[in-house]
mmCIF file of the N, C-alpha and C atoms, coordinates in Angstrom:
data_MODEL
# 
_entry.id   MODEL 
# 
loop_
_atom_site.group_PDB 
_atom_site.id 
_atom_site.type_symbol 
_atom_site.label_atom_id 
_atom_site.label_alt_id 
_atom_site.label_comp_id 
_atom_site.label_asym_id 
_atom_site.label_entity_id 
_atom_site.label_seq_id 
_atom_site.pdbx_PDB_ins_code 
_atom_site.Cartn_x 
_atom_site.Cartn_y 
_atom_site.Cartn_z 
_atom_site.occupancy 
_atom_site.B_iso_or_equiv 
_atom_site.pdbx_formal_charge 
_atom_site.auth_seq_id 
_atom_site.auth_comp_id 
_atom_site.auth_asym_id 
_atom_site.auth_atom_id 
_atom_site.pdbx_PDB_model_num 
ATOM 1   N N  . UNK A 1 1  ? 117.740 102.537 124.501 1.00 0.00 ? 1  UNK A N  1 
ATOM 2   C CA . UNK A 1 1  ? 118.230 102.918 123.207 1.00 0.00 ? 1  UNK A CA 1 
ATOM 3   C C  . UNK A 1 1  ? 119.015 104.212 123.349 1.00 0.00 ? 1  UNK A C  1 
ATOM 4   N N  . UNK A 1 2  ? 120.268 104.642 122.922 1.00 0.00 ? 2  UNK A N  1 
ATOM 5   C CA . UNK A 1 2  ? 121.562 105.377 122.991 1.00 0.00 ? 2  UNK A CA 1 
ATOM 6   C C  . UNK A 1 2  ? 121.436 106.018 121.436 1.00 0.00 ? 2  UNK A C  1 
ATOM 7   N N  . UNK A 1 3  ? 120.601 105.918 120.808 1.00 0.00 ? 3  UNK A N  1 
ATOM 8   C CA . UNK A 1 3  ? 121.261 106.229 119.174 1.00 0.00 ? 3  UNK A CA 1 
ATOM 9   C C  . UNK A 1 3  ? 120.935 108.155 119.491 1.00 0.00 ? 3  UNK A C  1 
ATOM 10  N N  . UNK A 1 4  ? 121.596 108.687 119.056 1.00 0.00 ? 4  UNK A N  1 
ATOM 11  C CA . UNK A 1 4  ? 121.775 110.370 118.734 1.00 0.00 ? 4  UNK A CA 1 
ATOM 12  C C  . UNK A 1 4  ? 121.345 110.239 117.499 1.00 0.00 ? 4  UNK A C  1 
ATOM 13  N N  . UNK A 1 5  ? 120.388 111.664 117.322 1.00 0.00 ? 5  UNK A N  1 
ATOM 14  C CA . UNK A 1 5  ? 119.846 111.757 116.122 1.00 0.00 ? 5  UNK A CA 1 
ATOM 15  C C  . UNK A 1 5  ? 120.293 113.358 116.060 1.00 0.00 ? 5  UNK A C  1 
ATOM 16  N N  . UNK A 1 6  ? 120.472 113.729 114.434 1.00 0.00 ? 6  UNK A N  1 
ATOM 17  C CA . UNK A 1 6  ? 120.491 115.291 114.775 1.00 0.00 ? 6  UNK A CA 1 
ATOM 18  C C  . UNK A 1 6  ? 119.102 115.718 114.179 1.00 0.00 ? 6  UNK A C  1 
ATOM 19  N N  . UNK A 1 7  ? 118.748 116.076 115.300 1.00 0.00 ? 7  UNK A N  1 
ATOM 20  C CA . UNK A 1 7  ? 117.219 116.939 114.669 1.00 0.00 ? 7  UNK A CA 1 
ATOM 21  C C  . UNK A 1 7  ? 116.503 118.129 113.609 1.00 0.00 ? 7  UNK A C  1 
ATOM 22  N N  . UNK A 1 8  ? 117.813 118.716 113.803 1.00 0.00 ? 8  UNK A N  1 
ATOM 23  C CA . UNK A 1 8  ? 117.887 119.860 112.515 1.00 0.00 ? 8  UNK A CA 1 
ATOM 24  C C  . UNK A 1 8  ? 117.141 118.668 111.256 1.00 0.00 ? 8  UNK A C  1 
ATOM 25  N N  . UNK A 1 9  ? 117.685 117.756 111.155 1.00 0.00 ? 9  UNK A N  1 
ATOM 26  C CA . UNK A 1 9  ? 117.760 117.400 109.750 1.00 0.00 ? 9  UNK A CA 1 
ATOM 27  C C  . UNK A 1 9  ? 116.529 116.053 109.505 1.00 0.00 ? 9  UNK A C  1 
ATOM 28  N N  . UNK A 1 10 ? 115.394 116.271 110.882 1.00 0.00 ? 10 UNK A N  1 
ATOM 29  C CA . UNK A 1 10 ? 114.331 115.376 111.148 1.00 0.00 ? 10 UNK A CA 1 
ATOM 30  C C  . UNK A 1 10 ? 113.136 115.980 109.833 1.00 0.00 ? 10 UNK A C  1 
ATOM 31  N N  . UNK A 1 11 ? 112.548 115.321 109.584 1.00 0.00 ? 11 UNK A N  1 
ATOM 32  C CA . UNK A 1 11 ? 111.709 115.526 108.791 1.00 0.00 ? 11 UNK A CA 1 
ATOM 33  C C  . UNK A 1 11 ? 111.843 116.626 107.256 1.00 0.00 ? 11 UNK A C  1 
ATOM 34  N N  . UNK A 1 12 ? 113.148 116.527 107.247 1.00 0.00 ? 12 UNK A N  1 
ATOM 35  C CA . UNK A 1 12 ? 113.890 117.770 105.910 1.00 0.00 ? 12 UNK A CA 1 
ATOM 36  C C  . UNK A 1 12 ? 113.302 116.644 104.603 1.00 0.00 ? 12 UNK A C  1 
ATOM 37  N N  . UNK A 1 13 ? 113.009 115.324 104.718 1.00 0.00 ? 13 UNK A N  1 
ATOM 38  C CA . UNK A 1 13 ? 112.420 114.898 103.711 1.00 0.00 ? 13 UNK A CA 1 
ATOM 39  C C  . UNK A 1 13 ? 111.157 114.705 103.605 1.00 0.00 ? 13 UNK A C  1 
ATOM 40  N N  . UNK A 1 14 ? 110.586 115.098 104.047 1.00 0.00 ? 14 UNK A N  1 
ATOM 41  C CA . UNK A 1 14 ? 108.972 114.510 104.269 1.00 0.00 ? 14 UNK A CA 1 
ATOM 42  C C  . UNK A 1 14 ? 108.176 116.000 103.761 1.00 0.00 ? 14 UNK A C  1 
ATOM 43  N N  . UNK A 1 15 ? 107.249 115.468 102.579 1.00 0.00 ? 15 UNK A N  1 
ATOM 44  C CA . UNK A 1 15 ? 106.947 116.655 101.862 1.00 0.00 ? 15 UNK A CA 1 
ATOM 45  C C  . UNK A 1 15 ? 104.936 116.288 102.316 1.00 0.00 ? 15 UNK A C  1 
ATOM 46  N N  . UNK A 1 16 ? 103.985 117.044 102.650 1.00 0.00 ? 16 UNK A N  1 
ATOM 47  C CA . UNK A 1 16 ? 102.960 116.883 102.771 1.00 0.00 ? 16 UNK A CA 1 
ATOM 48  C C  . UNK A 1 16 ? 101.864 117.082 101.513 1.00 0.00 ? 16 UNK A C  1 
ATOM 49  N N  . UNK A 1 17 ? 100.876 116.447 101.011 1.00 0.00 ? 17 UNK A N  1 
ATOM 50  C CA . UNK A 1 17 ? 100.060 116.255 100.145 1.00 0.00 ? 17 UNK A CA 1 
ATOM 51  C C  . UNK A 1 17 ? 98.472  116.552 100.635 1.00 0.00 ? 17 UNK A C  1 
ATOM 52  N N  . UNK A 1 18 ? 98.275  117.584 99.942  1.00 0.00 ? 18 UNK A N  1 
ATOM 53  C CA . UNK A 1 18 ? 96.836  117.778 100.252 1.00 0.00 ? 18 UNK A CA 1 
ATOM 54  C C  . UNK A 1 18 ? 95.910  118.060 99.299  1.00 0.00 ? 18 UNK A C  1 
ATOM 55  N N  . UNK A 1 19 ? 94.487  118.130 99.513  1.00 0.00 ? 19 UNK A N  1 
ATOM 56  C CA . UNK A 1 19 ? 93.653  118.117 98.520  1.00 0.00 ? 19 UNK A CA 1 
ATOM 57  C C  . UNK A 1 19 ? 93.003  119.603 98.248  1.00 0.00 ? 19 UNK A C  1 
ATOM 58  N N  . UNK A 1 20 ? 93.465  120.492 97.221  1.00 0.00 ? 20 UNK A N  1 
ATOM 59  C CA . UNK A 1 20 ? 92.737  121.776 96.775  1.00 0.00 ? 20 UNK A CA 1 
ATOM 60  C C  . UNK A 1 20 ? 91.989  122.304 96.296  1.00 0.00 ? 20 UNK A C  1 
ATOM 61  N N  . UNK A 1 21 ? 90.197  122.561 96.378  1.00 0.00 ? 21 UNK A N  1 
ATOM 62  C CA . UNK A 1 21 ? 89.465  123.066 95.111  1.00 0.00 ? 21 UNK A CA 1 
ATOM 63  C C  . UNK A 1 21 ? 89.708  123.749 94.257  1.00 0.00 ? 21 UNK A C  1 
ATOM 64  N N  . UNK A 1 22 ? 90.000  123.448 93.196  1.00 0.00 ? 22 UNK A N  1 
ATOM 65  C CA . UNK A 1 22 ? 90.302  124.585 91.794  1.00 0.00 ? 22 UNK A CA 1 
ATOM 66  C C  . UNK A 1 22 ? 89.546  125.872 92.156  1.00 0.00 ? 22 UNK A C  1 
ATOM 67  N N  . UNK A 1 23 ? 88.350  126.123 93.042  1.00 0.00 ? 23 UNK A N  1 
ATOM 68  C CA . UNK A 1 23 ? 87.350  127.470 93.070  1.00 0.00 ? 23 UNK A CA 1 
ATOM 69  C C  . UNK A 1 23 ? 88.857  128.457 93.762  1.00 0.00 ? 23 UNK A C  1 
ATOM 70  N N  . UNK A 1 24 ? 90.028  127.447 94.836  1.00 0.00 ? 24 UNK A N  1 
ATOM 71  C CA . UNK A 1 24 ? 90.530  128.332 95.746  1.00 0.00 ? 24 UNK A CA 1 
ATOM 72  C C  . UNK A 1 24 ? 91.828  128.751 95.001  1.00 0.00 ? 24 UNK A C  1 
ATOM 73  N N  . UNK A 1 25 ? 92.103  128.145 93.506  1.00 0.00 ? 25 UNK A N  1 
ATOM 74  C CA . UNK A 1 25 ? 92.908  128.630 92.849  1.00 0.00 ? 25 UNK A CA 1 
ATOM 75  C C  . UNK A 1 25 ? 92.857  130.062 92.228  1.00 0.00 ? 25 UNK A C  1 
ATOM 76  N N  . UNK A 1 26 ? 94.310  131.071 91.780  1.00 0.00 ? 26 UNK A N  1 
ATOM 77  C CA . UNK A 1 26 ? 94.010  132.263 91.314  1.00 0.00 ? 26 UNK A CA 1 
ATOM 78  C C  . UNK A 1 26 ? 93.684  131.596 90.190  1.00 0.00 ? 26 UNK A C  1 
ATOM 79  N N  . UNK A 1 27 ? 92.722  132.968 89.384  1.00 0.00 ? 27 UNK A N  1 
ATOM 80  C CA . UNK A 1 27 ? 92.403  132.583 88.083  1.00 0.00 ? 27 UNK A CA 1 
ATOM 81  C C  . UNK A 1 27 ? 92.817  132.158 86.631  1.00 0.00 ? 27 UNK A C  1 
ATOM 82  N N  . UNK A 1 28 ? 94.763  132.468 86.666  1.00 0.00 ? 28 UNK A N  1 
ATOM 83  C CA . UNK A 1 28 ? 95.282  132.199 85.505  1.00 0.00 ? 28 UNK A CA 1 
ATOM 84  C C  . UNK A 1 28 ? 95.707  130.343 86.025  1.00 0.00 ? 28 UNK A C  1 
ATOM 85  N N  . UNK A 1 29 ? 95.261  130.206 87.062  1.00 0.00 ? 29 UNK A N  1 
ATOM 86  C CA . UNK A 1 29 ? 95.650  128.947 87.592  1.00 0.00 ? 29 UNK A CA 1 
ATOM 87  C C  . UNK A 1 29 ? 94.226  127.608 87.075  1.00 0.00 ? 29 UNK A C  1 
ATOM 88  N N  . UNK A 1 30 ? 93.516  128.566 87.500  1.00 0.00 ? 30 UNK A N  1 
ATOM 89  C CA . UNK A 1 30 ? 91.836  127.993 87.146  1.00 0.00 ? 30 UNK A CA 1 
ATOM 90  C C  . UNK A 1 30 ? 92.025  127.693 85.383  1.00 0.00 ? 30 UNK A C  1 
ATOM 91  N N  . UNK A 1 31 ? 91.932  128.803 84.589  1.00 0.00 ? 31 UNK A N  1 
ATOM 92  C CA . UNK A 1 31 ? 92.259  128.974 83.625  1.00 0.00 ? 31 UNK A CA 1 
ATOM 93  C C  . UNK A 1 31 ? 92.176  127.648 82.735  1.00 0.00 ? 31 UNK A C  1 
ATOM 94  N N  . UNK A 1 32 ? 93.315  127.186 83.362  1.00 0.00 ? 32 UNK A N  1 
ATOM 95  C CA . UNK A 1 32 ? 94.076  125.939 82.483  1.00 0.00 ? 32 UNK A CA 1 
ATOM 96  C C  . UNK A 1 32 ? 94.466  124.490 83.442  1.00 0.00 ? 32 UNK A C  1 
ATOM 97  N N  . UNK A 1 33 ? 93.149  124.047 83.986  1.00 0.00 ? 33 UNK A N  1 
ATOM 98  C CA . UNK A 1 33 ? 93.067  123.050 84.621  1.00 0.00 ? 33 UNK A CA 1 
ATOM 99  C C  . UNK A 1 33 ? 91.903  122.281 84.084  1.00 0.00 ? 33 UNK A C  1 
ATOM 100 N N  . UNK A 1 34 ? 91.064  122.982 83.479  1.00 0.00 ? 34 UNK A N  1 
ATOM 101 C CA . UNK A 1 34 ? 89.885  122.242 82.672  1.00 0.00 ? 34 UNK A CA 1 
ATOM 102 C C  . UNK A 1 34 ? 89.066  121.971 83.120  1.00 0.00 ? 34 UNK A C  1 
ATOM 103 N N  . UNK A 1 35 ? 88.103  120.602 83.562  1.00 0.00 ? 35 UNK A N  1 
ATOM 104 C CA . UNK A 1 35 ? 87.106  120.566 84.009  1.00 0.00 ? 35 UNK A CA 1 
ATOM 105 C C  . UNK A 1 35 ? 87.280  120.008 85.027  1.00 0.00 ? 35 UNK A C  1 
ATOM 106 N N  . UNK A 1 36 ? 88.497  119.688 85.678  1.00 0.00 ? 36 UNK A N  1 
ATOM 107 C CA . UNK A 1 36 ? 88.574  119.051 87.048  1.00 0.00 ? 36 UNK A CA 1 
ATOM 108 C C  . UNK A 1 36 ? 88.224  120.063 88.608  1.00 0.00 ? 36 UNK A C  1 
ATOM 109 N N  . UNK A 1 37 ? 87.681  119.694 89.446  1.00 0.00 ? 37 UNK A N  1 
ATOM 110 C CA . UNK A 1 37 ? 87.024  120.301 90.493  1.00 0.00 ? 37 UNK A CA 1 
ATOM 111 C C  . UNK A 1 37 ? 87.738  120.394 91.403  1.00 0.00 ? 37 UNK A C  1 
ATOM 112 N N  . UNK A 1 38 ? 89.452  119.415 91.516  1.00 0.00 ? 38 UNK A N  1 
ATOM 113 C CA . UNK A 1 38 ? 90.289  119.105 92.465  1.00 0.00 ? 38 UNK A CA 1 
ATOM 114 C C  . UNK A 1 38 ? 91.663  118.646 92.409  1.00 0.00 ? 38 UNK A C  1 
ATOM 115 N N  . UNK A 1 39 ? 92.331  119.147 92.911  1.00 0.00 ? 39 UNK A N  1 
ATOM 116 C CA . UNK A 1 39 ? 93.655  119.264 92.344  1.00 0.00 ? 39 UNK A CA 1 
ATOM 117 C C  . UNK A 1 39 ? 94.495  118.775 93.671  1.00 0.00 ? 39 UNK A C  1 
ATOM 118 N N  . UNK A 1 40 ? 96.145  118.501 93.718  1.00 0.00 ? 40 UNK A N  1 
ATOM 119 C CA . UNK A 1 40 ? 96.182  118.298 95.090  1.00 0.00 ? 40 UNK A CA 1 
ATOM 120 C C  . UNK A 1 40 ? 97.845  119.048 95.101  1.00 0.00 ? 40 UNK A C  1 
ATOM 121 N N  . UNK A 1 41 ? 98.162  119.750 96.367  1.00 0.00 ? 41 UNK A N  1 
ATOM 122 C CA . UNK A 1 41 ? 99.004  120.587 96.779  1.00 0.00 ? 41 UNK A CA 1 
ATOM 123 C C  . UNK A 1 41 ? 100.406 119.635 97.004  1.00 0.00 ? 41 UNK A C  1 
ATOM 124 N N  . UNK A 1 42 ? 101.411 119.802 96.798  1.00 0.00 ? 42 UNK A N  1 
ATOM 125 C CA . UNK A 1 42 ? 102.625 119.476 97.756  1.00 0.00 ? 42 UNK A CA 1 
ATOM 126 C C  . UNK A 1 42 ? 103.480 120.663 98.239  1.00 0.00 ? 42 UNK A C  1 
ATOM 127 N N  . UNK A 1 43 ? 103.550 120.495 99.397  1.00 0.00 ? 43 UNK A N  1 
ATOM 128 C CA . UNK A 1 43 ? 103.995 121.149 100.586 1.00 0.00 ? 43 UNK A CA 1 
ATOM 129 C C  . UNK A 1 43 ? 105.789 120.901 101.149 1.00 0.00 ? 43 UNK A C  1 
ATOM 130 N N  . UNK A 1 44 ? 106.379 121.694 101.096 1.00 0.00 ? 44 UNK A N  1 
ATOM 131 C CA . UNK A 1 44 ? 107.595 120.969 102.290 1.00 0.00 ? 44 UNK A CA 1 
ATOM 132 C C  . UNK A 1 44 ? 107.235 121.112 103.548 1.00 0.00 ? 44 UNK A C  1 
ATOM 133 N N  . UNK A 1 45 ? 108.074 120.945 104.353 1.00 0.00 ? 45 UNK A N  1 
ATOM 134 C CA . UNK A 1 45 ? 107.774 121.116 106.074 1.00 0.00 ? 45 UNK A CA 1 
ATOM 135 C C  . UNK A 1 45 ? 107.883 122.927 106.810 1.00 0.00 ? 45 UNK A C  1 
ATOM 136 N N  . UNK A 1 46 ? 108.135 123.413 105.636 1.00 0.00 ? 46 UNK A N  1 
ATOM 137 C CA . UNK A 1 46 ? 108.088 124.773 105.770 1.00 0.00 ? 46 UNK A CA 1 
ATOM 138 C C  . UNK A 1 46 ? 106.822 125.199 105.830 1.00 0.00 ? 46 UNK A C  1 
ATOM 139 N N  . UNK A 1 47 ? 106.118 124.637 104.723 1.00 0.00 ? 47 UNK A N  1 
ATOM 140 C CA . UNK A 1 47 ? 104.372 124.853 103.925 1.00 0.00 ? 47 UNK A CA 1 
ATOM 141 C C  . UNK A 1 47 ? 104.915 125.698 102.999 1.00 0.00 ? 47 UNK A C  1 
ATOM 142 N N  . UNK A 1 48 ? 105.965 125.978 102.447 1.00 0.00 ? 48 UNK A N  1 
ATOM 143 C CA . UNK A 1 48 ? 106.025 125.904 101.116 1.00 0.00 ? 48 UNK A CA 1 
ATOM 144 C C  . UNK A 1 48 ? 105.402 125.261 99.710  1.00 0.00 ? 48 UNK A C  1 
ATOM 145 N N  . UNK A 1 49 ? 104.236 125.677 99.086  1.00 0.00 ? 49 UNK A N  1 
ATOM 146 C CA . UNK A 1 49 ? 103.990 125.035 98.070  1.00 0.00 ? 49 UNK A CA 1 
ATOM 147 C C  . UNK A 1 49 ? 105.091 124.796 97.180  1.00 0.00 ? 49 UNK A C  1 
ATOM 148 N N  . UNK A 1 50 ? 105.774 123.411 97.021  1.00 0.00 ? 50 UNK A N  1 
ATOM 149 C CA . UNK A 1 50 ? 106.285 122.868 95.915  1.00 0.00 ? 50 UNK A CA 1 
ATOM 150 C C  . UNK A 1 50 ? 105.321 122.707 94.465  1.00 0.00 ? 50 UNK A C  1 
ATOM 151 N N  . UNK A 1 51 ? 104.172 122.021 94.304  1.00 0.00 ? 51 UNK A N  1 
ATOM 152 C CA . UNK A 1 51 ? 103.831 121.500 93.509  1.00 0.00 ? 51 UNK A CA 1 
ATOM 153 C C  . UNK A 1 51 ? 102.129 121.438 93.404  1.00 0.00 ? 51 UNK A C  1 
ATOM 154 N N  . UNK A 1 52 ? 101.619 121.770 92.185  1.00 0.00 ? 52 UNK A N  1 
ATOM 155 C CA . UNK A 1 52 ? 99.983  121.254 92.374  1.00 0.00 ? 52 UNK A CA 1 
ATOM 156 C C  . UNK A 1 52 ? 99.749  120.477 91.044  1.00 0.00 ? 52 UNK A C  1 
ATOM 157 N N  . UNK A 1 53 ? 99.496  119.353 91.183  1.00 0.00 ? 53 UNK A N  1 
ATOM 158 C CA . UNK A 1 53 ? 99.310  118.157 90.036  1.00 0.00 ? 53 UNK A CA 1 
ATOM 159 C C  . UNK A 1 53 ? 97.443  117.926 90.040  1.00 0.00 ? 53 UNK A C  1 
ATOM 160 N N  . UNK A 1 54 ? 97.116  116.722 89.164  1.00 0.00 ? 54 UNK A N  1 
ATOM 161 C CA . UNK A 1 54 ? 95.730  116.382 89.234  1.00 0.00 ? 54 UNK A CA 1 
ATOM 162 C C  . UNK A 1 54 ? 95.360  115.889 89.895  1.00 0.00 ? 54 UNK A C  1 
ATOM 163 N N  . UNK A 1 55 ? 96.295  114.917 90.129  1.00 0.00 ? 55 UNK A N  1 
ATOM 164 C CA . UNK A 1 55 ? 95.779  113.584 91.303  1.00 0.00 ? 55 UNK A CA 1 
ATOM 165 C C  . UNK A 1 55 ? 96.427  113.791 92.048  1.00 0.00 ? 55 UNK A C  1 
ATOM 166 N N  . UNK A 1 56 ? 96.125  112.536 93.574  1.00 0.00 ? 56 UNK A N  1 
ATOM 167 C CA . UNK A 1 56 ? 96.642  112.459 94.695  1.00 0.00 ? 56 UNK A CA 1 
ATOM 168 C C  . UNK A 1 56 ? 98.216  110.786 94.090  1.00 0.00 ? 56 UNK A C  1 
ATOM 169 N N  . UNK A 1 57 ? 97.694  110.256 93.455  1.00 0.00 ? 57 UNK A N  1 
ATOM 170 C CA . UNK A 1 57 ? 98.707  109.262 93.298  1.00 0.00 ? 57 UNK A CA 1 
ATOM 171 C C  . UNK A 1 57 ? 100.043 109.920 92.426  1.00 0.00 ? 57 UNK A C  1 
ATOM 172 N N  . UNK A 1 58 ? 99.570  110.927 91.824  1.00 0.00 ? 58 UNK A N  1 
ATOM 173 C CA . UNK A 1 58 ? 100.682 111.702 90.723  1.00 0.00 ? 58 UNK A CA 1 
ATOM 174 C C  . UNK A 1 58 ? 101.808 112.742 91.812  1.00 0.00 ? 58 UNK A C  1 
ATOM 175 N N  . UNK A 1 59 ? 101.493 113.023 92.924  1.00 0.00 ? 59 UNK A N  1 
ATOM 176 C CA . UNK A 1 59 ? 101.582 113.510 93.687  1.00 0.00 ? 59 UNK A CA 1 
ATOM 177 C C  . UNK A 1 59 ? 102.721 112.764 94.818  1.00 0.00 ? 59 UNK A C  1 
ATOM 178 N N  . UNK A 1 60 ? 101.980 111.569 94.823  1.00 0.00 ? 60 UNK A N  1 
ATOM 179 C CA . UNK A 1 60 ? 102.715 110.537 95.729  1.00 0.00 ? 60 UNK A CA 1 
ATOM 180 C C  . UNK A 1 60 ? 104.237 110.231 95.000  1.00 0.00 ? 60 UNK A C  1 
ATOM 181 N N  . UNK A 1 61 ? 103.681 110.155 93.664  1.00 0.00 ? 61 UNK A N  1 
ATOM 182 C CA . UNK A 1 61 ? 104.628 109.627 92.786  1.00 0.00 ? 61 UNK A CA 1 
ATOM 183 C C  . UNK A 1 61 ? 105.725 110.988 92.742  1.00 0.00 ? 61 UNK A C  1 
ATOM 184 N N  . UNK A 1 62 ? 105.319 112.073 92.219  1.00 0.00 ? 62 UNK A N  1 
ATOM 185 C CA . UNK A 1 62 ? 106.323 112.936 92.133  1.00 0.00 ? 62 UNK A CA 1 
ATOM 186 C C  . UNK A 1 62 ? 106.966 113.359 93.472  1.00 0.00 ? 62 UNK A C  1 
ATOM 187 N N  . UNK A 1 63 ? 106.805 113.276 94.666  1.00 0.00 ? 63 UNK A N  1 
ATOM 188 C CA . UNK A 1 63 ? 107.254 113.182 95.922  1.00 0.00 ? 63 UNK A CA 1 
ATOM 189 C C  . UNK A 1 63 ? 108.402 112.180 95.924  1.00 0.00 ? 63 UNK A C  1 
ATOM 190 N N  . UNK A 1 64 ? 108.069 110.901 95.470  1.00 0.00 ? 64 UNK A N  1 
ATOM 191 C CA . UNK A 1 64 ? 109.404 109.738 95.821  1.00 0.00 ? 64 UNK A CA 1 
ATOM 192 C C  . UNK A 1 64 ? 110.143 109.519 94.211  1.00 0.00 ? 64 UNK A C  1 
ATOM 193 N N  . UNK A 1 65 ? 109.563 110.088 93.596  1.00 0.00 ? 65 UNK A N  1 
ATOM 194 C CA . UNK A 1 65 ? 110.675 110.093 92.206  1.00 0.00 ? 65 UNK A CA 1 
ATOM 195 C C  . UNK A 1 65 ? 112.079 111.546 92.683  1.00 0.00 ? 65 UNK A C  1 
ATOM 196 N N  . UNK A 1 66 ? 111.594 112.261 93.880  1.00 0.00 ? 66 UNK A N  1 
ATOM 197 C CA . UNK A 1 66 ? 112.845 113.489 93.753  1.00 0.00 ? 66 UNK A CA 1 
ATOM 198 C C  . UNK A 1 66 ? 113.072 113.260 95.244  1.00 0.00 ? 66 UNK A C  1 
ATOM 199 N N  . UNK A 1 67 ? 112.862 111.412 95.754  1.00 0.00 ? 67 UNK A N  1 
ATOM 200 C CA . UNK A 1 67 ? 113.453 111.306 96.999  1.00 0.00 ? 67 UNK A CA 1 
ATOM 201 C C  . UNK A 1 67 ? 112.971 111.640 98.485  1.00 0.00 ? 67 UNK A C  1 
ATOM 202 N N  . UNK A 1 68 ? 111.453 111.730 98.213  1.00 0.00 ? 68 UNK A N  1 
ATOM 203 C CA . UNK A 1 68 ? 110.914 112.619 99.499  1.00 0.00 ? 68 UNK A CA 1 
ATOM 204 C C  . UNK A 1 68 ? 109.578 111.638 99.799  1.00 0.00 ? 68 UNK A C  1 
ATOM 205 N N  . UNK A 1 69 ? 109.242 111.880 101.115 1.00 0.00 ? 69 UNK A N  1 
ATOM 206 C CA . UNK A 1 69 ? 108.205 110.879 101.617 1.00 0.00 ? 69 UNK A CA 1 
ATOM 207 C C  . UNK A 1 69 ? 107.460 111.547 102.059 1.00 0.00 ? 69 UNK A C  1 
ATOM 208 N N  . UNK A 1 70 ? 105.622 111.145 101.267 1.00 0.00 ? 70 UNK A N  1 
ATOM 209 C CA . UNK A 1 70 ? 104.841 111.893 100.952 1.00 0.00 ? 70 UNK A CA 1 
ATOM 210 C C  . UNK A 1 70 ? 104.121 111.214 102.217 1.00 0.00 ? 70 UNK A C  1 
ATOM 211 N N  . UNK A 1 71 ? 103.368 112.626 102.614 1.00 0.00 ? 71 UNK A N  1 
ATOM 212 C CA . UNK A 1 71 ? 102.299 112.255 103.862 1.00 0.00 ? 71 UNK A CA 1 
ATOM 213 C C  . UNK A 1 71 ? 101.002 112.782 103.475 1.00 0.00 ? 71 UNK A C  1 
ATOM 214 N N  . UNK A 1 72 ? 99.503  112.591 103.779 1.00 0.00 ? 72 UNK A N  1 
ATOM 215 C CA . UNK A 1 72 ? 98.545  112.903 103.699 1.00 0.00 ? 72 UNK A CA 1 
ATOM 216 C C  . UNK A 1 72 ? 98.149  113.970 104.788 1.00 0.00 ? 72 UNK A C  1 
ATOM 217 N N  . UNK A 1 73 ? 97.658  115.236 104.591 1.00 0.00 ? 73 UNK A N  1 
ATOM 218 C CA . UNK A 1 73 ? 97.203  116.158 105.436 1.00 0.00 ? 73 UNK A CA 1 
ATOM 219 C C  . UNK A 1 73 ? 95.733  116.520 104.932 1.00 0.00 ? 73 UNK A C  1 
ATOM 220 N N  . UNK A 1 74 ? 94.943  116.448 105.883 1.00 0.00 ? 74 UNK A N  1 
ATOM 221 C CA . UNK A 1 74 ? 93.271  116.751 105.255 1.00 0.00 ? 74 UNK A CA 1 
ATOM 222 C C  . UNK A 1 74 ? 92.910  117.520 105.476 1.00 0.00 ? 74 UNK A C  1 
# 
């Protein structure tokens, strides 16, 4: 196999999803999440937090609604 890839631009879509205890949130964050115990992170490949939603499927979903392919990190 001959195919050239440019690597710079390997994994620029792939955003990672993980699972966060609300205890490890700051408190104006805690605040206003309610009674849920778990929340879940999205990440770019930087580890940039993009995003913290309720669920893990809301997560998945908001990942490929803005074009990006969500991976599981535990």
């Amino acid at each position: 196999m001959d195919t050239r890839f440019n690597l710079e631009t390997l994994g620029k879509d792939v955003v990672y999803v993980k699972p966060i205890l609300v205890t490890e949130l700051p408190a104006e964050m805690r605040a206003k999440v309610g009674d849920l115990q778990e929340l879940f992170a999205v990440h770019n490949a930087e580890g940039e937090q993009l995003a913290v939603v309720a669920d893990r499927k809301l997560a998945f979903h908001l990942a490929r609604e803005n074009n990006m392919h969500p991976v599981t990190v535990h």
